[in-house]
C-alpha positions, 0 to 999 in steps of 0.5 A: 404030761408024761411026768406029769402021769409020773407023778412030777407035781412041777411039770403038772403045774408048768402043763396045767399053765400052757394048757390054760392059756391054750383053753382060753385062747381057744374058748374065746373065739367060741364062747360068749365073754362070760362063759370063757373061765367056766369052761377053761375051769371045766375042761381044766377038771376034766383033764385032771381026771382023764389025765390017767387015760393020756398015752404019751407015745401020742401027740398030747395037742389032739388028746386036748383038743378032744377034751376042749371040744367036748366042754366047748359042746357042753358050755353051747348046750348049757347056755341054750338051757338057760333064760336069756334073761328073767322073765318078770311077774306082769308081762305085757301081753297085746289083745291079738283079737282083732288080728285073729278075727281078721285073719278069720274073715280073711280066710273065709272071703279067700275061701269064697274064690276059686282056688286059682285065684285065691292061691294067687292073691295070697302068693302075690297080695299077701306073701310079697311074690313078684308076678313072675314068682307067682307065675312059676309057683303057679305054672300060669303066665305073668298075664293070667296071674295078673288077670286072676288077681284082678279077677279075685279081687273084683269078686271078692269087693263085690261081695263085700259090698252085698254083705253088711256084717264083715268089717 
């Protein structure tokens, strides 16, 4: 690098050619495939036009590495922008209105429970916790937690079957 800086155009080709096998060795275990050569060629121009800012008395493998991440950064912050793939003209879009009506209708009999009840039927019924799980999350033991939920449930079949418009 430093002949290169003082302008010896053989020892920029020979620098430019380790550097490039470095780059790609370097960006193919971070980058997908595809972006390997756009980021070497990047990374290539910008060591082009910082090559002036290289102080030889310095070890030239840090002063790389700094450049490499910067465009490694760049490249992930690139392919974030970008559409994975096209989107097309007619999407196929599903009718969530039954989903939306029964979770309405769903949270309205939960809203007819006491707290208690209806906190554990959604922490164990509907989010999947084991009784213990839910009798941590509750601070109630393993045995009011089942007994509140069978409790919950009963009013909650009880009122379903008095009322004639839920589905």
């Amino acid at each position: 690098m430093a002949a290169a800086q003082d302008g010896h155009a053989g020892a920029y080709q020979r620098l430019l050619t380790e550097v490039t096998a470095w780059l790609e060795h370097y960006f193919r275990r971070r980058l997908p495939a595809g972006e390997v050569d756009d980021a070497v060629q990047e990374t290539l121009l910008a060591i082009h036009r910082r090559r002036h800012t290289y102080d030889p008395r310095l070890p030239l493998g840090p002063w790389l590495a700094g450049i490499a991440r910067r465009k490694w950064i760049d490249q992930l912050r690139s392919l974030g922008r970008r559409p994975s793939e096209p989107l097309g003209d007619a999407l196929a879009v599903d009718d969530h209105e039954r989903s939306v009506t029964s979770a309405t209708v769903l949270a309205s009999l939960l809203g007819r429970l006491a707290p208690a009840q209806a906190q554990v039927i959604r922490l164990v019924k509907l989010h999947g916790y084991s009784i213990e799980d839910a009798s941590r999350e509750t601070g109630l033991s393993a045995s009011a937690v089942k007994m509140t939920i069978h409790r919950g449930l009963s009013r909650l079949t009880a009122f379903i079957e008095k009322t004639h418009d839920v589905e």
